[in-house]
N, C-alpha and C positions, 0 to 999 in steps of 0.2 A: 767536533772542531777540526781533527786531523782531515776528515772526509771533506769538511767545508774547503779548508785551505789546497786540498792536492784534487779536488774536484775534478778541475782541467786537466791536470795528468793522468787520472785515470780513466777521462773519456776519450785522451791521446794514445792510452795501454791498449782499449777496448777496440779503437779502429786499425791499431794494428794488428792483434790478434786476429779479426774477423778478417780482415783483407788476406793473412797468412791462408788463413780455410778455403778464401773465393779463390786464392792461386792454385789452391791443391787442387781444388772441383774443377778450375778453370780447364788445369794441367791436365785431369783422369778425360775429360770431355774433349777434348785435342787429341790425345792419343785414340780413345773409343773410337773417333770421326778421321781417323788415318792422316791427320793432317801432321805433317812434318816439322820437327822440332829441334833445338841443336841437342845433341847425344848426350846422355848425360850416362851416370853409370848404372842406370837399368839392367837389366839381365834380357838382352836384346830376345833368345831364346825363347824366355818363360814368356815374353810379351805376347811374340807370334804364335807360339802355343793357345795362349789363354785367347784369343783375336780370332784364333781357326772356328773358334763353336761359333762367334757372331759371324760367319763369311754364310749371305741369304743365299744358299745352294737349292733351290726345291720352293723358293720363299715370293710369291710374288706381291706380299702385302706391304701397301708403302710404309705403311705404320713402322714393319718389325723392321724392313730396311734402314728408315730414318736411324730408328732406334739403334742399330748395329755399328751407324757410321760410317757405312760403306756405300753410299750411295752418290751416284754419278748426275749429276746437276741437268735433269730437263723441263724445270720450270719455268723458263724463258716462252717456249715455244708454247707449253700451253696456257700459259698467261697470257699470251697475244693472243690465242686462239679462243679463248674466253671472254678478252675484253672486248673483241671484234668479229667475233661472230653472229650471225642474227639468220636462224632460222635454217643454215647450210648443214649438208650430208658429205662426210669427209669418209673413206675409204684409206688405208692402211695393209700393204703386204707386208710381212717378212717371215724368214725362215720359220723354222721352231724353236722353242726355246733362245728365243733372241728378244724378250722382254719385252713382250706386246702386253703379257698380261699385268706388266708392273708399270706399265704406261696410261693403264684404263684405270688400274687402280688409284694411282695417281692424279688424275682428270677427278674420279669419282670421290675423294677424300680431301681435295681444292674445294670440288663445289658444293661439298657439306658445311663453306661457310668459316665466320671468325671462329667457330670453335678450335680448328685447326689449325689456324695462322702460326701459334708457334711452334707446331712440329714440324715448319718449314723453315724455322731461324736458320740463315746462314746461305739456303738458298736466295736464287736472284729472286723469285717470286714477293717473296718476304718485306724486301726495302728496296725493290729498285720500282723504276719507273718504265707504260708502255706508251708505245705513240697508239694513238684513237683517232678516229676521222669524228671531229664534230659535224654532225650532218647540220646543225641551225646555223653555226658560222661555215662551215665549206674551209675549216682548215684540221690541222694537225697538231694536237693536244698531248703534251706529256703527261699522262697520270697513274700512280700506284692502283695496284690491282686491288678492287674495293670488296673483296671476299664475301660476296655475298653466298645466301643458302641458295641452292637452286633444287626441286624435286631432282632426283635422278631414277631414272631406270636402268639398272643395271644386269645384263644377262652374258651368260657364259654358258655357248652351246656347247665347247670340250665336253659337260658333263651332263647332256644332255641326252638322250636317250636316242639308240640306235635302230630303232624298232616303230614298229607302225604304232606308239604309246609318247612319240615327239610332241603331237598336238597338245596330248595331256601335258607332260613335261613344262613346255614352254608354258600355257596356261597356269598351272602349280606354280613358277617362277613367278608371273605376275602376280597369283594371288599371293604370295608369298611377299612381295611389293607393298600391295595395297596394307595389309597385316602392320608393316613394318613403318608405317606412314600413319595407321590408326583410320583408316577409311571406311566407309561402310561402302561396300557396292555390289551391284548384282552377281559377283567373286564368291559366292557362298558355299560351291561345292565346286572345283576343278572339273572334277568328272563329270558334270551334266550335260548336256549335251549342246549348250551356250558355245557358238562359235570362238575361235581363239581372237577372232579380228572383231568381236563385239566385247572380250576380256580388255584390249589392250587400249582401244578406242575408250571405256569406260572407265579405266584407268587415268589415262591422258586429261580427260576432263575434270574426275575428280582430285586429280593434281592438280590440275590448276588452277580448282574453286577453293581447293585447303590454302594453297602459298597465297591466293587473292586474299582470304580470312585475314591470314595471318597479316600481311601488308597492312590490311585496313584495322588492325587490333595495333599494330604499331603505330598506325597514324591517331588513332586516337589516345593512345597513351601520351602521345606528345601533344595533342592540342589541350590534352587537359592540365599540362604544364606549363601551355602556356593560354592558359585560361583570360589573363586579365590584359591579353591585347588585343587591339583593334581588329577590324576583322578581315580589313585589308592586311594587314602582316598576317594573320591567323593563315588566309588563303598564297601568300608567297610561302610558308612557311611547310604548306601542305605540301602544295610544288616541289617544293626543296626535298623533302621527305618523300616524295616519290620517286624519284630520282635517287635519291641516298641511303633506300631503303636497305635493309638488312636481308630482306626476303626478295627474290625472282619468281614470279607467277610464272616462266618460260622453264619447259621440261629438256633436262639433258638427259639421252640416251645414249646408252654405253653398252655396243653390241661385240663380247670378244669372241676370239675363234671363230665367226659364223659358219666356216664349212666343216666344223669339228666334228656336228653330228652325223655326215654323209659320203666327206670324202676319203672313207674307207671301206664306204659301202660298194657292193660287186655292181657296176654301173648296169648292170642288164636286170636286175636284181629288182622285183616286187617293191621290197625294200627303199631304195636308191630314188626310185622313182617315185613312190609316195612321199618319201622325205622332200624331194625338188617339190613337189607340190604344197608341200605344208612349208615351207622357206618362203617361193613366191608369192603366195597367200600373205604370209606375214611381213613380207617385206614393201609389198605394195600396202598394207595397211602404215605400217611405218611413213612412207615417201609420203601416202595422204595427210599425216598428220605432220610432217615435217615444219610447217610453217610455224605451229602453236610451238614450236623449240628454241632453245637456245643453239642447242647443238646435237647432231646425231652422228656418231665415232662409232667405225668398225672396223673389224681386224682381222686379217686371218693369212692364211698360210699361202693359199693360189688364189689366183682369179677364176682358176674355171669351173667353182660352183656357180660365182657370181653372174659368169655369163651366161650361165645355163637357166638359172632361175627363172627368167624373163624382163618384161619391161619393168616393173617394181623397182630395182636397184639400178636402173640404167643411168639414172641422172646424179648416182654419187659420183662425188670428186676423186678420184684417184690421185694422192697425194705422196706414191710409195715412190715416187721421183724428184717430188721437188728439193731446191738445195736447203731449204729449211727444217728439211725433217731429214736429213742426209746421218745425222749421230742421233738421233731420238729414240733410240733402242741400240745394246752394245754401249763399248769402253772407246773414247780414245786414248792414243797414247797418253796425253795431259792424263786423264783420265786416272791409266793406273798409273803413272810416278807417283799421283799425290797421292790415291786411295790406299795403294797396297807399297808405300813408304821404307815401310818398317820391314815387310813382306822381301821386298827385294833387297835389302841390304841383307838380310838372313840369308836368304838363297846365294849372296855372291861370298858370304862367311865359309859357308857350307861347302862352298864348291872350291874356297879357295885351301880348303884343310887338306882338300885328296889332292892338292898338287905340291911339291916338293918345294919350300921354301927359297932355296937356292941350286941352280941347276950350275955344274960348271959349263965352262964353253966346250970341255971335250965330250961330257954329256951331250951338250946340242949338237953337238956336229957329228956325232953315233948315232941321235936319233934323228937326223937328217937322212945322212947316209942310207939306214935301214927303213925309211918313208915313212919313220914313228912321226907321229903327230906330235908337235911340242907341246905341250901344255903353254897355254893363256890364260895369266891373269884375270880374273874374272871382277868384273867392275858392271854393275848397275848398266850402262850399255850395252853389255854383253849380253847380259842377261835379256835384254828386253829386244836385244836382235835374233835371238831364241823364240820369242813368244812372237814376233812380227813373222818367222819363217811357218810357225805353225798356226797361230789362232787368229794373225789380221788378215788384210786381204782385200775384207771387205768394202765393196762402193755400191751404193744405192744412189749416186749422183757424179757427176763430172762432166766439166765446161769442154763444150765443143771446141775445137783447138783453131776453128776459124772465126772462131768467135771470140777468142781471147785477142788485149791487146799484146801488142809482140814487148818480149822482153817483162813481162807480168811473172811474179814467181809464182808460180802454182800453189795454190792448197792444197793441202793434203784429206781426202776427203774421207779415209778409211776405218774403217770402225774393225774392232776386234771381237770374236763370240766371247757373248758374255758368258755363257754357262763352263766352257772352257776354260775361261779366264780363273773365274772361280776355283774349278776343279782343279785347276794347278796348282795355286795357293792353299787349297786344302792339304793338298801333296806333298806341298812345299817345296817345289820345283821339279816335278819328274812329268817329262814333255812325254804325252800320253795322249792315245786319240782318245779323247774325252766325249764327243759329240756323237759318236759314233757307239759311243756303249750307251748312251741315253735315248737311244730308238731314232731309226730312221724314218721318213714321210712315207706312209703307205702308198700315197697315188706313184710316188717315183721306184717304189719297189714293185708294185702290180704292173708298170709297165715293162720293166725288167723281167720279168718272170714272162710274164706274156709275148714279149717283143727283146727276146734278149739281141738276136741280130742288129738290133739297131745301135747298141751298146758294145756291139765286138769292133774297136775300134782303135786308131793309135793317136791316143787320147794329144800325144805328146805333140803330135804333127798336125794336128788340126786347127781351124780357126774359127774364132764362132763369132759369127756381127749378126745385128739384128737393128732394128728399127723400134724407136718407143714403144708405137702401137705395138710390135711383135711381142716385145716384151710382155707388155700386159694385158694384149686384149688374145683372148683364146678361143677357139674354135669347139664345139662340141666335146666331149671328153671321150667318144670313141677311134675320134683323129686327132690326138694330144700331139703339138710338136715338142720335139725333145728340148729347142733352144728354151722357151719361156718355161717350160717343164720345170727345169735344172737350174733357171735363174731364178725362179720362185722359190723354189725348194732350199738355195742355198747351195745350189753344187756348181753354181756356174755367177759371177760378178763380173763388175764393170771395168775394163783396163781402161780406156780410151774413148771419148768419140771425136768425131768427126764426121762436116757436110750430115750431120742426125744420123749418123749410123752409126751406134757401140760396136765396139769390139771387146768381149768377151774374153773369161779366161778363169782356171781355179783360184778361190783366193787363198789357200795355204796347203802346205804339207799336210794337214791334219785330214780337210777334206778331199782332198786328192786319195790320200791313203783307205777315206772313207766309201768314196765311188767306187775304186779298185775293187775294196773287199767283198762289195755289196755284186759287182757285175761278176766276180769269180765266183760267188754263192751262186749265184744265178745260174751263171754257166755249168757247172758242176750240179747241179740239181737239171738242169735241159740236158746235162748229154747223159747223164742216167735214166732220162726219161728216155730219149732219143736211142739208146739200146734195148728197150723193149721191145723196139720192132722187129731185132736181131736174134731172136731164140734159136736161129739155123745157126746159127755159129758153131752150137757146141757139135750140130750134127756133123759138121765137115771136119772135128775135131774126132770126132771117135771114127769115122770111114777115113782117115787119115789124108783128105783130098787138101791137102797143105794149100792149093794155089788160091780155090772158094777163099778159104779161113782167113788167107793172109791179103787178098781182095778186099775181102768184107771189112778187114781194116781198117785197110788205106781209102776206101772209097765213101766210107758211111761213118767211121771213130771219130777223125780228125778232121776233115773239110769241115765237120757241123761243128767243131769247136771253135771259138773266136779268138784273134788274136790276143788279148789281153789275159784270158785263160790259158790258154797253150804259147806261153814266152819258151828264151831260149834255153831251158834246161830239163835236166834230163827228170825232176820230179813232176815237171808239168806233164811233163808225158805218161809217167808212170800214171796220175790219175787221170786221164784222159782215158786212157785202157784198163782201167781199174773200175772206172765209172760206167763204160759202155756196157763192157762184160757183166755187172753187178744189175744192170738197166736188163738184158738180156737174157739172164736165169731168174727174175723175179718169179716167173710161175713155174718155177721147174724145184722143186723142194731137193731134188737128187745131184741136185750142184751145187756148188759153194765155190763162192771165189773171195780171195781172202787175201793180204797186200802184210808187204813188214813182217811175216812171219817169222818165227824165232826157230831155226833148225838147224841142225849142224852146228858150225861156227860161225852162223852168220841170220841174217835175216833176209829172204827172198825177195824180190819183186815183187811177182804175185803168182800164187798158186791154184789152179780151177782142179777141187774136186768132184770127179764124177762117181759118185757113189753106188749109181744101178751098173754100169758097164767097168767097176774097181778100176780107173783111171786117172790118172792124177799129171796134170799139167804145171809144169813150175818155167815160168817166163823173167827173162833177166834180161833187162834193157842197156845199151849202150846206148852212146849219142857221139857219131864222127861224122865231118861230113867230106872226110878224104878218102880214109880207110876203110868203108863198110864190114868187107869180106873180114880182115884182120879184126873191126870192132864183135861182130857178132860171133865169131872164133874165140875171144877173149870171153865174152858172155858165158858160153858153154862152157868152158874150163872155169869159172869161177864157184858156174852149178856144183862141177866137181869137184874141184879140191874146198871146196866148206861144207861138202857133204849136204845140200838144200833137199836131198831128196830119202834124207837119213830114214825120216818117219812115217814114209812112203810104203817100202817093202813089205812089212806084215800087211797090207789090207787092201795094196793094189796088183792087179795081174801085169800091166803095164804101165811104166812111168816114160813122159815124151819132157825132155828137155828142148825148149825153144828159146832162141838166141834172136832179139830185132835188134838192130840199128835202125835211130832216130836223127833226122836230120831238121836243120832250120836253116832255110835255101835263103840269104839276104838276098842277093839277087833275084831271086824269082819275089820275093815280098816287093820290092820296087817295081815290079812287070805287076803288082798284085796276083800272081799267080794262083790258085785256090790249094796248090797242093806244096807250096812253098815249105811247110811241115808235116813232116807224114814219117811212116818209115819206108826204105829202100833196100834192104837187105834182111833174111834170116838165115839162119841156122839149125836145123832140129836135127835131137839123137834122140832115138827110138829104145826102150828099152824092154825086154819080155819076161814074162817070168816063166821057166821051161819044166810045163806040165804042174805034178803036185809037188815038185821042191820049190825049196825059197830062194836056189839062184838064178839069174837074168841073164839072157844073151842079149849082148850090145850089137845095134844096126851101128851100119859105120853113117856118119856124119850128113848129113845132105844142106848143102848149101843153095840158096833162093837167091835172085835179085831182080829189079823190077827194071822192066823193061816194055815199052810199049804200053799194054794193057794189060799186061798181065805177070806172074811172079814164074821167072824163067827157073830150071833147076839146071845149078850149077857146077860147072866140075872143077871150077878153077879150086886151088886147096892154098889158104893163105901163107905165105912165109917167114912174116914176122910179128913181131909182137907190139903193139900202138905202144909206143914211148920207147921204144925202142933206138 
């Protein structure tokens, strides 16, 4: 009776309770999905902690992304590209790791159908609407994206074999295809000796006699539903159903990395060149079969596999410019405010705990005075003017400026590395070249190595424009140009264009720092190489002909060095002549040249020891470019009073103290001079060890300066001291 009479109240109890639970789930799924909430007294800390294991670092599967919450909205673009595609071949550059392969994953997890639909709640794909060309009326149709199942083919040559076992490979994929679809077809052994273009062709077919089945097993589930109507609605009804199907008899193909299995391969290379054969092969099977598709998507890093391939791939779209695909891989700024929220209010927490709560004014005007940097406030702005100096940059698109109307505000069309992006938040804010430790593109480092000259350059002063075509269409891979090279790869984006010419430029701190490191490895491994030709050196070193030695220097060390390796300081120099010399006792076991050593009270330049003729050379660089005679004066005595030549004595008969000055001639770099850096002065003291004792008679001093052609011996004797 109590139950009868409070009934209503307690089915009023019951819907508050349960709505209590839907706000909690509501609230935990808001937060999971980064979306931005008003603060409440969470323990901001433990959030971003517990949110760093879901940040998809390494992760290209949409699945686990959705799942994380962290994902950045591009079902726009291919929901138009699905609803309005018919039969087209679309092309896709971008860097590495810049989310190509979370973009195919994406396409291929769409067109697996309604099953999906609600792992995409909240994207646009989900509830919004796309425009369609009705081809029967000849207009322009708003419609929801009707999720259909479409076959897919999907392959991923990254992991594809490098080796003349490609053929096989890709074949194994396919069968691996058909398996996963329930197909029976002539796929029964990969290895037979069944061409790879009679594998994929008979794939192709049998996709799309399964999705026809299927079509037609749903049609007749519905006509026997509606069994007891006329047969003219029976036949509209069929119509309708064709059209409204669940299932697409049309095959989408999803090709990522295509040049993953080759363009690390040595282009001269057995290898290289059977793989191009086995690509154009499949890629004209492909183009043939284009028509029976809905859509064929590919990805990859350059274009110049694809030019190489041949006619097969000639007729995809290259779409790595248009302004619709301009964010479709990468973060925009929107982007991360809302994704990583919670991320950057931590990070400006963080940073605002190591600055001093209140500074007086006589503080700031001390660290004025003394060029102390004041500390700033750090506020969410800040922080994201941080990550725009290092990780954005990037442009894949931008309005010709004569072709804008005047007084138009510009968009912003830049996109930020995603992997970077990430790896920051993993950090928790510590600005790191992050792109740079996750491996660089082999084709842009083999040309480095090979062609470092071309890379010795002042990156700073240069201008780089180019033309669409330049950009994207490429020449044979044994005459790579450097602009499309560096714009593919990611080391070179879009500032500007205008009249259809871009103008070129880095797009962050991060990748600039990335180039740098990559062309001084370079360099520093060429001019090690580049001192093997040099093995006389040591000879004019023990016949004591100072002027050879100090020739062979200046004329063969440092002109082969590039500017960007040999800058204005005096460590660049040191391994410039650390590397030659090291390059030039390779086959000589009875030398040893050795840098930083630890002797005395001090650590040496570098030391060459000659261990057949007990000789021991210990070299100390200075760098003036006023003082010469005074700098390399200063050298020698510092040999001496830190004692560099302490552990010399018991095992050499003679020890030679040498003194260079190094200069860096601005003025001659503006003339491009070739010897703008080099050295211009030395110093050597001779030392002997006299008979069977172990003390030394000291040569007095001889002073070198270069002049004309060659290193004069000098008598001038300096008189003061640099800083003097």
């Amino acid at each position: 009776m109590i139950f009868k009479n409070n009934k209503k109240n307690y089915a009023i109890l019951l819907c508050l309770v349960l709505s209590l639970f839907s706000c909690k789930e509501h609230k935990h799924i808001m937060e999971m999905r980064g979306i931005k909430r008003k603060p409440d007294n969470m323990a901001l800390e433990h959030f971003v902690k517990k949110r760093n294991d879901l940040l998809p670092i390494g992760n290209a599967s949409i699945r686990k992304i959705l799942a994380s919450g962290i994902y950045s909205d591009k079902t726009k673009f291919i929901g138009s590209l699905l609803m309005s595609t018919e039969g087209q071949s679309k092309f896709l550059i971008r860097p590495r790791r810049f989310g190509k392969s979370t973009l195919i994953s994406t396409i291929a997890t769409i067109a697996e159908g309604t099953v999906n639909k609600a792992l995409f709640e909240g994207c646009y794909i989900h509830s919004n609407k796309f425009e369609c060309w009705n081809l029967t009326l000849g207009t322009i149709e708003n419609k929801a994206y009707n999720w259909k199942k479409y076959p897919i083919i999907r392959l991923d040559f990254s992991n594809l074999s490098k080796s003349v076992k490609l053929e096989e490979d890709i074949k194994k994929d396919l069968y691996g295809i058909a398996e996963k679809y329930g197909i029976e077809s002539n796929m029964q052994n990969p290895e037979e000796e069944a061409s790879m273009e009679s594998y994929y062709k008979d794939l192709v077919n049998k996709l799309i006699k399964k999705f026809t089945d299927l079509q037609k097993q749903e049609f007749e589930d519905r006509k026997m539903e509606k069994a007891n109507k006329s047969q003219e609605q029976e036949q509209a009804f069929i119509k309708f159903q064709e059209q409204e199907s669940a299932y697409s008899n049309q095959v989408i193909v999803l090709i990522d990395e295509y040049d993953g299995a080759v363009v690390n391969l040595d282009w001269n290379s057995s290898k290289y060149k059977n793989g191009m054969t086995i690509l154009g092969d499949f890629f004209r099977v492909v183009k043939s079969r284009a028509e029976d598709c809905k859509l064929v998507f590919v990805t990859g890093v350059t274009n110049f596999t694809l030019s190489d391939i041949g006619s097969g791939p000639n007729n995809f779209e290259d779409i790595s410019l248009y302004e619709e695909v301009f964010d479709i891989t990468g973060y925009t700024e929107k982007d991360i405010r809302e994704l990583f929220a919670y991320e950057l209010e931590y990070i400006c927490q963080e940073r605002n705990k190591r600055i001093p709560i209140e500074q007086s004014i006589e503080q700031q005007s001390t660290n004025k005075e003394k060029n102390r940097e004041v500390p700033v406030k750090q506020s969410v702005d800040t922080v994201m003017n941080d990550l725009k100096d290092y990780y954005n940059g990037y442009k894949f698109f931008e309005k010709d400026l004569n072709r804008t109307e005047p007084n138009t505000i510009r968009k912003d069309f830049s996109v930020f590395n995603p992997t970077s992006i990430l790896y920051y938040f993993k950090q928790e804010g510590k600005l790191k070249n992050y792109w740079y430790r996750t491996g660089d593109p082999s084709i842009l480092l083999e040309q480095m190595n090979k062609h470092i000259e071309k890379f010795m350059v002042d990156w700073d002063d240069l201008k780089f424009e180019a033309t669409e075509e330049e950009l994207l269409f490429t020449k044979q891979k044994k005459d790579i140009d450097l602009i499309p090279l560096m714009f593919q790869t990611g080391y070179l984006t879009i500032d500007s264009c205008e009249n259809d010419m871009y103008t070129l430029k880095f797009p962050n701190e991060e990748i600039k720092q990335s180039l740098l490191k990559n062309i001084e490895e370079a360099a520093l491994a060429r001019q090690e190489e580049d001192g093997k030709a040099y093995s006389g050196i040591f000879d004019t070193l023990k016949n004591e002909n100072w002027n050879e030695f100090l020739l062979t220097l200046y004329n063969n060390c440092f002109t082969n060095a590039g500017y960007i390796f040999l800058n204005d300081t005096e460590k660049s120099f040191h391994a410039a002549i650390h590397l030659f010399l090291v390059g030039a006792c390779h086959n000589i076991p009875t030398i040893n040249v050795s840098s930083e050593k630890i002797s005395g009270s001090g650590r040496s330049d570098i030391i060459i020891n000659d261990t057949k003729n007990h000789i021991a050379y210990i070299i100390e660089l200075k760098k003036s470019n006023q003082s010469s005679d005074v700098a390399v004066d200063e050298a020698l005595n510092q040999i001496a009073s830190r004692n560099y030549d302490k552990n010399q004595y018991k095992s050499h008969k003679k020890i030679v103290h040498i003194g260079l000055n190094c200069i860096f001639d601005i003025r001659k770099i503006k003339n491009k001079h070739p010897n703008h850096r080099n050295i211009d002065a030395c110093c050597i003291l001779v030392k002997r060890k006299k008979g069977r004792s172990q003390s030394f008679s000291v040569e007095n001093k001889r002073y070198f300066e270069h002049q004309g052609e060659e290193f004069v011996w000098s008598n001038r004797i300096p008189t003061r001291r640099i800083g003097a």
